[in-house]
N, C-alpha and C positions, 0 to 999 in steps of 0.2 A: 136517456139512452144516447144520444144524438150529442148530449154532453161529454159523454164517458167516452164515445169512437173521436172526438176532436181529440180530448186530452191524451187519449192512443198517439194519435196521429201527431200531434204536436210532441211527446217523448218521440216517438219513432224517426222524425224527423231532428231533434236534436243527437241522438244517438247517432244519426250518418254523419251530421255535421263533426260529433267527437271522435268518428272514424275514420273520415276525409283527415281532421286535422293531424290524428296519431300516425296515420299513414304518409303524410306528407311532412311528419318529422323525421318517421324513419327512414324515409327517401333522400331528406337533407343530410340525415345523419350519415348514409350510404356515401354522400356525393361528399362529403369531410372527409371518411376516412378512404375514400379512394387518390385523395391528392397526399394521406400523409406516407412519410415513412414506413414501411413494412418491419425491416431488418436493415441492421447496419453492424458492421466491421469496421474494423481499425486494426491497422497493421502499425507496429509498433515502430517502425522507423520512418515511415514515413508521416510529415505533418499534418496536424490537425483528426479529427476524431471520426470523420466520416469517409473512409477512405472508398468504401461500397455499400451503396444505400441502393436496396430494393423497393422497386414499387409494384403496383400494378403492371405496369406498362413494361417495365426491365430493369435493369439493375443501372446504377449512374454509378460512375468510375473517378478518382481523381486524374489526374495527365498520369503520374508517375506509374497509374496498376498497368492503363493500358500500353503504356510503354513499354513495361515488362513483363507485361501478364500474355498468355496465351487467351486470344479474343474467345476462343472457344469454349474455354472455364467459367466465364460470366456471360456470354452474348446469346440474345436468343433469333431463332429464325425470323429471317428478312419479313416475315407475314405475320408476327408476332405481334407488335406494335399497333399496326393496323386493325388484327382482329380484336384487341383488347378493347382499344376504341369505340370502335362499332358494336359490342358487347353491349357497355357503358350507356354508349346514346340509345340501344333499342329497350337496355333495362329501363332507362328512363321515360323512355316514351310509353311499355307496358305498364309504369307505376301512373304516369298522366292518364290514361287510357280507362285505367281500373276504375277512376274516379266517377268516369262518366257513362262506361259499359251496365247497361243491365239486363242483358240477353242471356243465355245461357242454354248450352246445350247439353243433350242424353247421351247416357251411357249406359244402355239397359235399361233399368230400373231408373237408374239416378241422374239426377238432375246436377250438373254442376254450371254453376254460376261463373262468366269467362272474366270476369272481373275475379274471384278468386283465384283462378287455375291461374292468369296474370301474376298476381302477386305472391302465389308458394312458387311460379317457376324462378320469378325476379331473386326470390329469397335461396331458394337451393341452389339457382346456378351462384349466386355468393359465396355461397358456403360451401359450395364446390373448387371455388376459386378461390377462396381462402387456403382451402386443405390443397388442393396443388400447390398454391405456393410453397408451403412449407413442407411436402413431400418432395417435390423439383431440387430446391433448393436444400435438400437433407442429400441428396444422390449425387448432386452439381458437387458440394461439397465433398461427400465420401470419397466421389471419385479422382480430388485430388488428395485425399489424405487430411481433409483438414472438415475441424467438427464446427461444424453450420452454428452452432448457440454455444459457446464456451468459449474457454482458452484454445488455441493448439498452435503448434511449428510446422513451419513449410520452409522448403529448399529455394531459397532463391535462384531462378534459372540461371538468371545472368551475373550475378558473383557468387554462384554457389554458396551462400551463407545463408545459415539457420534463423528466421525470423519470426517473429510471436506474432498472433493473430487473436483479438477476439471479438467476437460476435454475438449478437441477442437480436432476440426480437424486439421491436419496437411498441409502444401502447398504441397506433396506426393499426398493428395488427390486431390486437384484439379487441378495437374500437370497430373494425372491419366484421371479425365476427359474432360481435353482438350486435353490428346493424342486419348481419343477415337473421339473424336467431329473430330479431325481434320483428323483421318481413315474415317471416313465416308462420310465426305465430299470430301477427296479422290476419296473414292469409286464413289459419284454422278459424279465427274467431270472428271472421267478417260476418259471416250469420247472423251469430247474437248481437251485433252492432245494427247490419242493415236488414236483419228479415229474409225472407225468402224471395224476393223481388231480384 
């Protein structure tokens, strides 16, 4: 008997160790695709391929867009920046956090674990910030006439000349949303990894 609860307890115990580890892949993995590319555009007269490359943080500009571009078409509010940031460093602190948290409090009946409730909020608010990106950026676009992921033409203000434009998403972006996919699913399944503990 005495035999059978070690060998529990030694499975139970490498089962957190393999969900320590998946978790702190998927938190690396989070922290890759928040530094890469989102989307990127290229305007067809002017050089080189990345002429507006979104990230988390805002969109980066070559000299020429913002020369001639109305700052208001790509620039986001002055507090923008800042809150993206501090997002970033407390998601990360809530994935350090989950590691070592094993309190958990009631909700009626049920019992949830703040090491979990940590890790689906780290994961949904990604995946909330994923889909604004590309909602933001699907309006930011419309509302100058020009399609966010494809080809399209725009009126240059300043020599009124017709210019080709295109855009896509970048693999940034959907590396982004399967690091959240794969926090959240974390999150469901931390149970069957660590127990009711």
């Amino acid at each position: 008997m005495e035999q059978s609860d070690a060998q529990t307890g030694n499975r139970g115990g490498v089962m957190v160790w393999i969900f320590r580890a998946l978790l702190l892949a998927a938190a690396a993995f989070m922290v890759y695709t928040w530094f890469q590319p989102w989307w990127i555009a290229d305007v067809a007269v002017i050089k080189g391929d990345n002429d507006l490359v979104l990230r988390p943080w805002g969109v980066e500009v070559v000299r020429q867009v913002r020369v001639q571009a109305d700052p208001a078409l790509y620039s986001m509010p002055a507090f923008f920046t800042p809150f993206v940031w501090i997002y970033f460093a407390v998601a990360m602190v809530a994935l350090a956090a989950s590691l070592f948290i094993n309190k958990s409090i009631s909700l009626g009946r049920i019992r949830l674990p703040i090491a979990t409730i940590l890790i689906l909020l780290v994961g949904l608010s990604y995946l909330t910030t994923v889909g604004l990106a590309y909602g933001i950026g699907t309006l930011r676009a419309e509302s100058v006439d020009v399609a966010f992921i494809g080809k399209s033409q725009f009126t240059d203000p300043t020599s009124h000349r017709k210019m080709k434009m295109v855009a896509d998403l970048e693999i940034g972006y959907w590396y982004a949303l399967y690091s959240a996919i794969a926090l959240v699913v974390l999150g469901v399944l931390r149970r069957l990894f660590v127990g009711k503990s």
